[in-house]
Structure formats: C-alpha cells, structure tokens
MDAnalysis code that builds the backbone (N, CA, C; Angstrom):
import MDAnalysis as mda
import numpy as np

u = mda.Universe.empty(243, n_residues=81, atom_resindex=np.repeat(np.arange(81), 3), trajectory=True)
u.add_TopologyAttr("name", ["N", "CA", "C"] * 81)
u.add_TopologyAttr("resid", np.arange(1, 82))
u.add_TopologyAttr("resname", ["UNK", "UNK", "UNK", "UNK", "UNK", "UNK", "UNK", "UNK", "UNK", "UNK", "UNK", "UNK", "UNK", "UNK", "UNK", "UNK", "UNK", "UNK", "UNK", "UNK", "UNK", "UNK", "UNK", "UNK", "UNK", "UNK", "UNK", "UNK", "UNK", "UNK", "UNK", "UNK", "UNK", "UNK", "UNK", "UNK", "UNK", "UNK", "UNK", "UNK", "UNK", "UNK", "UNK", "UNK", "UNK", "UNK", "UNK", "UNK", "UNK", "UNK", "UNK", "UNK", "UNK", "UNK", "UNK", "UNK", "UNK", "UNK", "UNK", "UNK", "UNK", "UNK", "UNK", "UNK", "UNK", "UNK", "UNK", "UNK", "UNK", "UNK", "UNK", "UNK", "UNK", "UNK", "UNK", "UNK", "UNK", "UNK", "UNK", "UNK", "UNK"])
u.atoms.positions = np.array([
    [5.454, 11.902, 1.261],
    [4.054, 11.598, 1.415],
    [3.825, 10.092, 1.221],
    [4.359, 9.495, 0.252],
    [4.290, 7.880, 0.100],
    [4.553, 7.361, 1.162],
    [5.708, 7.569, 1.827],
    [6.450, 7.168, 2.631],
    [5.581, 6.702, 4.063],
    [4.456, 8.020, 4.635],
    [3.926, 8.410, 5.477],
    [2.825, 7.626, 4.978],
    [1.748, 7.347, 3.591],
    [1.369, 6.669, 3.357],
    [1.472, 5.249, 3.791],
    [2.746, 4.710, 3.165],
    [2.931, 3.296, 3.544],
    [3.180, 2.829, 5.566],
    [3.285, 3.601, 5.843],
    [3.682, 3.653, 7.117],
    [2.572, 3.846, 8.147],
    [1.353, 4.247, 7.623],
    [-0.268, 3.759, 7.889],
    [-0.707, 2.571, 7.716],
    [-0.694, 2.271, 6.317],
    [-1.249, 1.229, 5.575],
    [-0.198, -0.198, 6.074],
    [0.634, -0.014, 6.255],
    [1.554, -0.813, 7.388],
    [1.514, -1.438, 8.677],
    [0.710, -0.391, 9.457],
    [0.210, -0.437, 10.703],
    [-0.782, -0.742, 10.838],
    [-1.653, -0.724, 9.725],
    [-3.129, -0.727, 9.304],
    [-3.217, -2.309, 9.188],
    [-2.347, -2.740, 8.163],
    [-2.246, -4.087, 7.985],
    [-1.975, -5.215, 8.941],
    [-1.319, -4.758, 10.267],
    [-0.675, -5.442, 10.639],
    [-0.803, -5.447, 12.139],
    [-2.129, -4.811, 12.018],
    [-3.062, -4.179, 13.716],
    [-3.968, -5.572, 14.047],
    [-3.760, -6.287, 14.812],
    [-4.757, -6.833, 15.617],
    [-5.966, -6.332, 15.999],
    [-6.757, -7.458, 15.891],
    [-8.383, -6.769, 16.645],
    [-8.062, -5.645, 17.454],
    [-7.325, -6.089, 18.780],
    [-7.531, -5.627, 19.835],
    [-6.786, -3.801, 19.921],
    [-6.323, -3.901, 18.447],
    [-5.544, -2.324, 18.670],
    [-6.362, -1.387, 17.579],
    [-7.273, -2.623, 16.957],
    [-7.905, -1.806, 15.879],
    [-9.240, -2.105, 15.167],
    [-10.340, -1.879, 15.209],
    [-11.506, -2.325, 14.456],
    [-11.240, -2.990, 13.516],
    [-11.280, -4.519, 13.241],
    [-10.910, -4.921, 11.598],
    [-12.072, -4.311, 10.738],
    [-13.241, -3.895, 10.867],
    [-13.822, -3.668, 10.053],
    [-13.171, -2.502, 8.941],
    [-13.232, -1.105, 10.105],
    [-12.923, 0.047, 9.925],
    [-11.524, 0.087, 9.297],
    [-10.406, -0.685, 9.379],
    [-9.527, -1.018, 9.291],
    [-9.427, -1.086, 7.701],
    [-10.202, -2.431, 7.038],
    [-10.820, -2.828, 5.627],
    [-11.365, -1.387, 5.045],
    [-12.368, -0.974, 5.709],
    [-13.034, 0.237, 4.924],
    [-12.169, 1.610, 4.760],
    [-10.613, 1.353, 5.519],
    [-9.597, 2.816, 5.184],
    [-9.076, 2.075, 4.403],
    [-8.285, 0.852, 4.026],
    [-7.867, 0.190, 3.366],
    [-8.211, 0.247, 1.887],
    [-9.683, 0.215, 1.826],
    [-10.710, 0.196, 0.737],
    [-10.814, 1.658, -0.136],
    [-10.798, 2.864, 1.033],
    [-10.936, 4.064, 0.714],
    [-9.310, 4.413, -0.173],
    [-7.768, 4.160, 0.532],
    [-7.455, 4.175, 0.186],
    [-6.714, 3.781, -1.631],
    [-7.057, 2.582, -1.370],
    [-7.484, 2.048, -2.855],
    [-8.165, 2.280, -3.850],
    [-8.952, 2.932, -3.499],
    [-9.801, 3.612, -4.491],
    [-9.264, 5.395, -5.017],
    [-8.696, 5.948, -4.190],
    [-7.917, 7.154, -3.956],
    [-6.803, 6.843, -5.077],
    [-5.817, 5.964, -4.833],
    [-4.539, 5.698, -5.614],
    [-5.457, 5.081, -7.154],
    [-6.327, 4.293, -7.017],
    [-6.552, 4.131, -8.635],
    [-7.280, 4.622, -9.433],
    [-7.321, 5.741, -8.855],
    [-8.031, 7.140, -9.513],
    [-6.763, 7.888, -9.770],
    [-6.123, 7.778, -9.099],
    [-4.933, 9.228, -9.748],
    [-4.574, 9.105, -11.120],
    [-4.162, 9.928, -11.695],
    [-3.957, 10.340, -13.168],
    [-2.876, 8.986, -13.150],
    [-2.648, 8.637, -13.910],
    [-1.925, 7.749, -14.940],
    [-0.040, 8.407, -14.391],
    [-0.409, 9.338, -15.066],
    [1.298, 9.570, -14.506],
    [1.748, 9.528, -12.963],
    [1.223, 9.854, -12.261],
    [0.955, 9.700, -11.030],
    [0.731, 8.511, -10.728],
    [0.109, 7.721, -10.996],
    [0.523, 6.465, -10.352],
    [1.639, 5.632, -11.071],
    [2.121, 6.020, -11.992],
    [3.238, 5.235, -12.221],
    [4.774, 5.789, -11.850],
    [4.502, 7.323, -11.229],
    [5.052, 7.450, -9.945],
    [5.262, 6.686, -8.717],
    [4.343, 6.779, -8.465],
    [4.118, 5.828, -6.971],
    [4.409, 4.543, -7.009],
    [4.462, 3.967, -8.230],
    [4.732, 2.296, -8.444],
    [6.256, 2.656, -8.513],
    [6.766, 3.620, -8.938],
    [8.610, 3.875, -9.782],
    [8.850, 4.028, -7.939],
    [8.270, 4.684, -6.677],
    [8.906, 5.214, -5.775],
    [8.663, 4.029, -4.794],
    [7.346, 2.857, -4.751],
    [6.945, 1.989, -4.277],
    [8.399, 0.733, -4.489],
    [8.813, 0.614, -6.233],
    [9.803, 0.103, -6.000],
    [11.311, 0.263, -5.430],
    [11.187, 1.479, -5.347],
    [12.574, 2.113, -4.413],
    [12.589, 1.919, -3.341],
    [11.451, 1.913, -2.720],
    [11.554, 1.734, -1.310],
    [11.535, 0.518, -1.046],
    [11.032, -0.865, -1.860],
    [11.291, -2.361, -1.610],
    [12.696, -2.604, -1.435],
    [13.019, -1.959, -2.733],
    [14.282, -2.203, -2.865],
    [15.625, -1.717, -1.470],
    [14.965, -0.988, -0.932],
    [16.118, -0.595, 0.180],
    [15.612, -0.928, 1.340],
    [14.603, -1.638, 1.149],
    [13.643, -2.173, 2.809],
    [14.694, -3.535, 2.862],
    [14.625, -3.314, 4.311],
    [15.817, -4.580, 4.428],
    [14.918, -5.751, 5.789],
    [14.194, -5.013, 6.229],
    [12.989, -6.115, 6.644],
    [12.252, -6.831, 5.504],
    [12.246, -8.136, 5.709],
    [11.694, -8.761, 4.718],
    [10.082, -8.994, 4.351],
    [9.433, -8.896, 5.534],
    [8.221, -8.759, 5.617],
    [7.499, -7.428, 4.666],
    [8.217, -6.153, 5.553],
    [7.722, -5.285, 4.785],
    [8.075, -4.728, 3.083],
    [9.150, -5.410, 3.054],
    [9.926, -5.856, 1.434],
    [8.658, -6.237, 0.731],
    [8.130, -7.451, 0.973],
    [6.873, -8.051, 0.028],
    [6.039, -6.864, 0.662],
    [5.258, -6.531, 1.437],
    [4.389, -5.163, 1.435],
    [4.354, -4.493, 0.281],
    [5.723, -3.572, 0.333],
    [5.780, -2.569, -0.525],
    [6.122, -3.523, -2.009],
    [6.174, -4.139, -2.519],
    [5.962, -5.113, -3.433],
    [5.018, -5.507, -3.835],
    [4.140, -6.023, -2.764],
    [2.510, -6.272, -3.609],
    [1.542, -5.010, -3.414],
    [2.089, -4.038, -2.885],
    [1.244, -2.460, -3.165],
    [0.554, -2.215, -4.123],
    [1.290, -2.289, -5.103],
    [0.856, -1.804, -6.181],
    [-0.589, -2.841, -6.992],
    [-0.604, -4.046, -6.553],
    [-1.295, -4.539, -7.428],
    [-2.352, -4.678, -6.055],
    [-2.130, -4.697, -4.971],
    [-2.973, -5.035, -3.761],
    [-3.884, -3.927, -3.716],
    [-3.474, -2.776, -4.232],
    [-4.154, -0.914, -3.818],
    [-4.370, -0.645, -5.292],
    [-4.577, -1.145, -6.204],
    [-5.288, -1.176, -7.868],
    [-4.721, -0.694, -8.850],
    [-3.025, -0.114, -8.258],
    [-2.429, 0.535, -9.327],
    [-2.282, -0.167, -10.685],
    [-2.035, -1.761, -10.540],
    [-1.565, -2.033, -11.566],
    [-2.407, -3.463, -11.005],
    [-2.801, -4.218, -12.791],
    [-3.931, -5.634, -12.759],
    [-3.340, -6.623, -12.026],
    [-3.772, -7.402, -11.736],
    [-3.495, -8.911, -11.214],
    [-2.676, -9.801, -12.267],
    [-1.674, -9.756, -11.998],
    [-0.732, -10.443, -12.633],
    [-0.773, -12.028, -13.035],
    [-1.110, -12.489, -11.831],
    [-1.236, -13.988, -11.913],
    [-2.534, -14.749, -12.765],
])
C-alpha cells in the first residue's frame, strides 16, 4: 500500500500543468498529508521505518530524496532544520 501510495504522490509531484491541474494536484497532496498525520503514532512510525527502506534501495536519485523528505514533507515527522 505505501508503495502504491508513493507511486501517486510521485506522479503527482512531478505532473506538469499540462497533464494535471496544479491546483487539484496541491489539494490531493494536502488531503493526503493530513491522512498520514493523523494516523496513530505507531503507524506512522511504520511508514517512516518502510519510507526509509525504500530510499534506501531506490537507486534513482531523484526519487531517493522523494522518499527521504516524505516524511517531514507529508507531517509525519517536524521540520528538522
């Protein structure tokens, strides 16, 4: 399910006007984010433990940082910097 997750939010990210409403685009983006930082506590520190597995074996580099700043980009975890 993550997997299929990121693989939206991927496409989502990375859609041009012309293949995709930017608005509508922001507002699934938004919905989603709000979805993941509501889940119970254990559960999302699931998704951060499976978010880093999958960086870790992404061998495109682009989508490497993706699944890397997930977690703090989609509210799981604070702003670091």
């Amino acid at each position: 399910m993550a997997e299929a997750l990121v693989d939206v939010l991927w496409f989502i990210d990375g859609s041009e006007d012309e293949q995709m409403d930017q608005d509508e685009a922001v507002k699934v983006m938004e919905g989603i984010a709000h979805v993941v930082s509501t889940l119970p506590s254990d559960q999302q520190q699931e998704l951060i433990t499976l978010l880093g597995e999958m960086a870790a074996a992404e061998t495109n580099p682009v989508r490497r940082e993706f699944l890397e700043e997930f977690p703090e980009g989609f509210g799981l975890i604070d702003d670091l910097s």
